[in-house]
C-alpha positions in Angstrom: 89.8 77.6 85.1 89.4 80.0 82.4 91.8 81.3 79.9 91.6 84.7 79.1 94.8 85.2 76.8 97.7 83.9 75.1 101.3 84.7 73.6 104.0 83.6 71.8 108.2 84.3 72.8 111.5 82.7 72.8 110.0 79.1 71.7 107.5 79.7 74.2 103.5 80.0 74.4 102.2 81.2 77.7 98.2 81.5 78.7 97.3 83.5 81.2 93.9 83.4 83.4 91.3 83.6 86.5 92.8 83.3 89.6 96.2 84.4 88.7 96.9 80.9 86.4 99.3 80.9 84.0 100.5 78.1 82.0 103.4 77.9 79.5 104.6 75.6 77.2 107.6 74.9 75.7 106.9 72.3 72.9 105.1 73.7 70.5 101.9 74.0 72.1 101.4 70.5 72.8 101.6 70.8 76.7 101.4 73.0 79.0 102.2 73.1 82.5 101.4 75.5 85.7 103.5 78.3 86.7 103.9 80.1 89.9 102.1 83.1 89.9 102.8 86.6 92.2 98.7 87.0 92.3 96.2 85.7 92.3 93.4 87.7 90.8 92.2 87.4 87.6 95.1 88.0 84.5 93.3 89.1 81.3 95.9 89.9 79.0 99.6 88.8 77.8 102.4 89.8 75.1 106.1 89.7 74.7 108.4 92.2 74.1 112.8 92.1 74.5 112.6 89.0 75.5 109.7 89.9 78.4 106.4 88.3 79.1 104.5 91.2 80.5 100.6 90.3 81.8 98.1 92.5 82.8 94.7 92.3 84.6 92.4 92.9 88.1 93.4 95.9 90.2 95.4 97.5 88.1 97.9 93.8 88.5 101.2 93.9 86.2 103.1 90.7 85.8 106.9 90.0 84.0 108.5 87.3 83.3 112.0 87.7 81.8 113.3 83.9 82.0 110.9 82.6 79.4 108.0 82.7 81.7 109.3 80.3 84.5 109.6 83.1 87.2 107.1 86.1 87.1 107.8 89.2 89.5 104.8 92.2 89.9 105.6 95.5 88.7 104.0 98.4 89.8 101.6 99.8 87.8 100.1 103.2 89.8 96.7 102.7 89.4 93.9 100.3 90.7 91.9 99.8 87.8 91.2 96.4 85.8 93.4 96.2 82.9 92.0 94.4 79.8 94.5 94.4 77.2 98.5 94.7 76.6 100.5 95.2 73.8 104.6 95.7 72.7 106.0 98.2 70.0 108.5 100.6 69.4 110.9 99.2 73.0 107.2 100.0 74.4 105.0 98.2 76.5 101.5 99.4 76.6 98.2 98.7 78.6 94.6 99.8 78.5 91.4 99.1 80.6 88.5 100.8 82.7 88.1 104.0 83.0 90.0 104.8 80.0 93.4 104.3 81.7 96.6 103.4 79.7 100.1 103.0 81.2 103.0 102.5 79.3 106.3 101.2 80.5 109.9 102.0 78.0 112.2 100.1 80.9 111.2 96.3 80.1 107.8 96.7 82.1 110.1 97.5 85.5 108.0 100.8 86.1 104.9 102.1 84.6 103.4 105.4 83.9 100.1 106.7 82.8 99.5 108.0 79.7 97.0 110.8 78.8 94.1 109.1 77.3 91.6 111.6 76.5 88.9 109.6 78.0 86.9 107.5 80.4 85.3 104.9 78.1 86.7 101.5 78.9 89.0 100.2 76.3 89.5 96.1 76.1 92.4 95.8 73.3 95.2 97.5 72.0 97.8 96.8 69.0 100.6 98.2 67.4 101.9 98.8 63.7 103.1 101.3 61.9 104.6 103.4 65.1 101.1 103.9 65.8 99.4 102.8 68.9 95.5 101.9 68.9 93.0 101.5 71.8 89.5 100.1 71.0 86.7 99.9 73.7 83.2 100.1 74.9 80.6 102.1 72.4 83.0 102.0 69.6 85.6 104.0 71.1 89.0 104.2 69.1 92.2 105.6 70.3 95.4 105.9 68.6 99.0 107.3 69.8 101.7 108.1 67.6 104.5 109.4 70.1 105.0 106.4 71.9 102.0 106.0 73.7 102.5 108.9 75.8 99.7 110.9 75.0 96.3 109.8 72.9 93.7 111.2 70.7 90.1 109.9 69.4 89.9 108.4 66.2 86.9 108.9 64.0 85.0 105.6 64.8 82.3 104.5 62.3 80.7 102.6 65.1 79.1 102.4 68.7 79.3 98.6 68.6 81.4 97.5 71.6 85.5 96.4 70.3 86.8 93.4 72.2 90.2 93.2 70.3 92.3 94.7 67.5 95.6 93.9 65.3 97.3 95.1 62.8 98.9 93.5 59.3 99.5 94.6 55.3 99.5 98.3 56.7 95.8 97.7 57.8 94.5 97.9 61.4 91.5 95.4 62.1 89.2 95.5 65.1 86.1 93.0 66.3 83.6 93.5 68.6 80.0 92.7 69.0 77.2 91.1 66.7 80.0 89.6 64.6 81.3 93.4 63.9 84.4 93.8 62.2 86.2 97.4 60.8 89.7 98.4 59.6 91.8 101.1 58.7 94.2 101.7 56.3 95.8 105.2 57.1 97.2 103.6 60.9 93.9 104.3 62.3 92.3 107.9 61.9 89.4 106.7 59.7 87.8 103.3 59.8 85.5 101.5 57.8 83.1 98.6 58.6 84.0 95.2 56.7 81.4 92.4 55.7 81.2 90.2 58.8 79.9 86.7 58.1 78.5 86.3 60.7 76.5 88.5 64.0 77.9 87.2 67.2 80.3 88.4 69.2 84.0 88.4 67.8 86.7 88.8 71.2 89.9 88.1 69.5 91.5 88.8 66.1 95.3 88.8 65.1 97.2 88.2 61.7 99.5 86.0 60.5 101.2 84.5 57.3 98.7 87.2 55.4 95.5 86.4 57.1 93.7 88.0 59.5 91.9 85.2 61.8 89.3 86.1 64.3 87.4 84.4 66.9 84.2 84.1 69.3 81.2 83.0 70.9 79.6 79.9 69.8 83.2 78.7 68.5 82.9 80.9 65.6 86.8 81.7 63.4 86.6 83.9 60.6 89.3 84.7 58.0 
């Protein structure tokens, strides 16, 4: 079944996916086996955090994990909406999905409360650097926190291209989306600026690494 997302903790990757799946692996990547799941709806996002897997996705579903992903428990996340994406910064774990909801969790993902977004645009991704929070969506919609994720304001977005995913690395937040867009910022994500995309199809994931920015999509595309 399909994969929707992946992270790395303790030694450990762990993939998360329709149906509830999730898959961990122990050796480096090299195989992966099943895990008992709580749910069994779809999970579309993962990260780690104080040594916690924490995955979020259909139905406002919130997953943790704090025994290297061999046991997951639900948490209870108040709301019933789909969440897309989750992320970990500053002892704080964040989500985002439809609707414009974000919830936000500072006890190791045990209880959850929403945040005040400042809108109803559907956000997909979310990433941390800096002690800034950012939440990128449908129609180009940025959002950025800088008190912990507890309350949210718009960003000055250069464009109404949908954002699948975002990062952050070298100071610089980076964001993809559709028709191969990609933007960044450089002052923790007030203003943003489009970058030359190679190419014009969709980009859904980007993250950094060993001072490279790598980003993927349809058709197999990767850019660097």
């Amino acid at each position: 079944t399909n994969l929707y997302g992946i992270t790395f903790g303790n030694n450990t990757f762990v993939g998360v996916g329709t149906s509830g799946n999730i898959v961990r692996s122990t050796d480096n990547g090299s195989s992966f086996d099943n895990v008992t799941s709580p749910i069994t709806t779809a999970i579309k996002g993962v990260t780690f955090g104080n040594n916690t897997f924490v995955a979020v996705g259909q139905s406002g579903k919130i997953v943790r994990s704090t025994d290297n992903a061999s046991s997951w428990d639900n948490a209870t996340s108040g709301i019933a909406d789909r969440l897309e994406g989750v992320t970990f910064g500053n002892n704080t774990f964040v989500a985002v999905g439809d609707s414009g909801k974000i919830v936000r969790s500072t006890d190791n993902a045990s209880s959850w409360d929403n945040a005040t977004s400042n809108t109803s645009t559907t956000l997909w991704g979310v990433g941390f650097g800096n002690n800034t929070f950012v939440g990128v969506g449908v129609s180009g919609k940025i959002m950025r926190s800088t008190d912990n994720a507890s309350s949210w304001d718009n960003a000055t977005s250069n464009t109404s291209i949908l954002l699948r995913g975002v990062t952050f690395g070298n100071n610089t937040f980076v964001a993809v989306g559709e028709d191969g867009s990609i933007i960044r910022s450089t002052d923790n994500g007030t203003n943003w600026d489009n970058a030359t995309s190679p190419i014009e199809t969709y980009l859904y994931g980007i993250t950094f690494g060993n001072n490279t920015f790598v980003g993927v999509g349809s058709g197999g595309k990767i850019v660097r």
